[in-house]
C-alpha positions as a Markdown table, in Angstrom:
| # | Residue | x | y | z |
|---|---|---|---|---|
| 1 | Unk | -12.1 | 15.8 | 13.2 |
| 2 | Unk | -9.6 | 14.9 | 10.8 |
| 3 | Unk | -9.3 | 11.7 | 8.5 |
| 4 | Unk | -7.4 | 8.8 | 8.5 |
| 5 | Unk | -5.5 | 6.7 | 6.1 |
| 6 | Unk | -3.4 | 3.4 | 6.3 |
| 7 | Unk | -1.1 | 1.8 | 4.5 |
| 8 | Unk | -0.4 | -2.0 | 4.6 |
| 9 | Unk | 2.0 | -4.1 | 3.2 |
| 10 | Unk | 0.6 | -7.5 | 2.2 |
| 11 | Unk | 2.9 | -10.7 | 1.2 |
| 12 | Unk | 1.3 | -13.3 | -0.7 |
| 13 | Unk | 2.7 | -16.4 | -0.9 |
| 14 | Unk | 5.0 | -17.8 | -3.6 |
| 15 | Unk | 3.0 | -19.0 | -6.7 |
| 16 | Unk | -0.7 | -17.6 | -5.7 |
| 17 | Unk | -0.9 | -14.5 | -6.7 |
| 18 | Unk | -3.1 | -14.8 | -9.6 |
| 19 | Unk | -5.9 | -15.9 | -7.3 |
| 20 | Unk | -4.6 | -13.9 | -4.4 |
| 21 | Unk | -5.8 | -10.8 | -6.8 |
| 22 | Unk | -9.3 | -12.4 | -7.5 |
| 23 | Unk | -9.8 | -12.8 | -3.4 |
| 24 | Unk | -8.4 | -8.5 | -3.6 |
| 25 | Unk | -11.4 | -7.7 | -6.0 |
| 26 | Unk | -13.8 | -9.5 | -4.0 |
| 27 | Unk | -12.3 | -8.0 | -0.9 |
| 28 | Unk | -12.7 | -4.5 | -2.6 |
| 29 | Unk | -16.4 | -5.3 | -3.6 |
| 30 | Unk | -16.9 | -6.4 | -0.2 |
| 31 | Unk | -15.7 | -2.7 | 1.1 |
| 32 | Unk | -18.8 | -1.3 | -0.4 |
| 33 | Unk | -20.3 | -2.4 | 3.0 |
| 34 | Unk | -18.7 | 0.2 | 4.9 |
| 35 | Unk | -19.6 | 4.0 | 5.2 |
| 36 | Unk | -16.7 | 5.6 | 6.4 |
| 37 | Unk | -14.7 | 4.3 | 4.2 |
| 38 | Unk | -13.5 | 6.7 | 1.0 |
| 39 | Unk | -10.3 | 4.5 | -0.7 |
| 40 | Unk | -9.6 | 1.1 | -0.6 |
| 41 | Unk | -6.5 | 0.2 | -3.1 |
| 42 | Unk | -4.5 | -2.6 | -3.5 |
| 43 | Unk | -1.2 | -2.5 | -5.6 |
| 44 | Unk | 1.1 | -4.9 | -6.5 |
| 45 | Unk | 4.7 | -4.4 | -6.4 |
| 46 | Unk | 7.4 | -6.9 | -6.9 |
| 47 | Unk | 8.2 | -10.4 | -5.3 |
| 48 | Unk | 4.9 | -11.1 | -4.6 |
| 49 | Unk | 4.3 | -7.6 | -2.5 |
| 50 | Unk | 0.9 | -6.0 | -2.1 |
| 51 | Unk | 0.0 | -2.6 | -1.0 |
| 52 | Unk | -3.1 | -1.5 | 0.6 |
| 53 | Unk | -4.3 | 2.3 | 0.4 |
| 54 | Unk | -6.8 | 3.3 | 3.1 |
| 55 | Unk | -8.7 | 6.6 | 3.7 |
| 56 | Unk | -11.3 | 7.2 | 6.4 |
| 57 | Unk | -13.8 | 10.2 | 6.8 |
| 58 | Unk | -12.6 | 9.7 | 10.9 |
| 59 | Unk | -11.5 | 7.3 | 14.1 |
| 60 | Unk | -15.0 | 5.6 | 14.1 |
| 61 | Unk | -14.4 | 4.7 | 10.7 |
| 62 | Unk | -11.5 | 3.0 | 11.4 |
| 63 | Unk | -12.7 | 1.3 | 14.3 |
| 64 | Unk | -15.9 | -0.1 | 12.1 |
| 65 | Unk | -13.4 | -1.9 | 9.1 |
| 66 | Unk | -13.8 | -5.6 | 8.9 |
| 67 | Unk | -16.6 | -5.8 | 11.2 |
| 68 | Unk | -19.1 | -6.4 | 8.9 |
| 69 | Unk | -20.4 | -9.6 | 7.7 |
| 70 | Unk | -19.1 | -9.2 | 4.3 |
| 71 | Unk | -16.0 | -7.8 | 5.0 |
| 72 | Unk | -15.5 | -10.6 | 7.5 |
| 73 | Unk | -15.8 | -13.3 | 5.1 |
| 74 | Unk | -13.3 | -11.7 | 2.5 |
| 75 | Unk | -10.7 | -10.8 | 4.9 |
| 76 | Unk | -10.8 | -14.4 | 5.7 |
| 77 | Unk | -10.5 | -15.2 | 2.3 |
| 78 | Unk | -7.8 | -13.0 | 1.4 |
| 79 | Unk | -5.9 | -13.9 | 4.8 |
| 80 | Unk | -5.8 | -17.9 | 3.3 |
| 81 | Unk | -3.3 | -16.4 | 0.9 |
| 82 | Unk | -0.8 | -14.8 | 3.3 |
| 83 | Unk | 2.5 | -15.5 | 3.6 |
| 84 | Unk | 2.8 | -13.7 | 7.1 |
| 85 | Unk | 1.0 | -11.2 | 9.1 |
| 86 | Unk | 0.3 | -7.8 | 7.6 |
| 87 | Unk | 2.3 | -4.7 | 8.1 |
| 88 | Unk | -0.1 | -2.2 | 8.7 |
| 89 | Unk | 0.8 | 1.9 | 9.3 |
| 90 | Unk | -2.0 | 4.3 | 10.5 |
| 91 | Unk | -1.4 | 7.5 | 9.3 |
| 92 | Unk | -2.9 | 11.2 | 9.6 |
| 93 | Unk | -2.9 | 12.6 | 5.8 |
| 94 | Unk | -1.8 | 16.8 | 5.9 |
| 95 | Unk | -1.6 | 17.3 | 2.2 |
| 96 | Unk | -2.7 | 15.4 | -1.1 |
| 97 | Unk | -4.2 | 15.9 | -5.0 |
| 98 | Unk | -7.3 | 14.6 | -5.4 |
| 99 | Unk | -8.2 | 14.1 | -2.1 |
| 100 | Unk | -10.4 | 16.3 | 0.3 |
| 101 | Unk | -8.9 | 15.6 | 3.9 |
């Protein structure tokens, strides 16, 4: 059983960011809820560009994110501050630093 990781590419929208990244921590604390779940990152890059980091200890782990009450709530939250739909890109890790996968 291998792990899993995503990446998503978040977009706020123009002029919210700074509130966009308080709704982030929350959404971070809010992780704490699920098991499975090893990294959850978010970075900002330019032009009002988030990046999400995801890792997974497997597939059930994956299916289980955002179904809990807590994490339901903040993904609401966060989503409020969207400027379109997320780009998200489930990957298989093979090789990384710091990471047992």
């Amino acid at each position: 059983m291998s792990k899993h990781s995503l990446i998503a590419r978040l977009t706020c929208t123009e002029g919210r960011a700074e509130a966009f990244e308080t709704e982030l921590a929350a959404l971070i604390e809010a992780s704490n809820e699920e098991a499975g779940l090893e990294i959850y990152s978010a970075h900002r890059d330019a032009d009002n560009v988030y990046w999400f980091f995801e890792l997974y200890t497997d597939d059930d782990a994956v299916s289980a994110h955002g179904k809990g009450d807590a994490m339901k709530k903040a993904m609401a939250a966060t989503g409020a501050f969207l400027a379109g739909p997320p780009e998200i890109h489930r990957l298989t890790p093979v090789a990384a630093k710091g990471l047992a996968i």
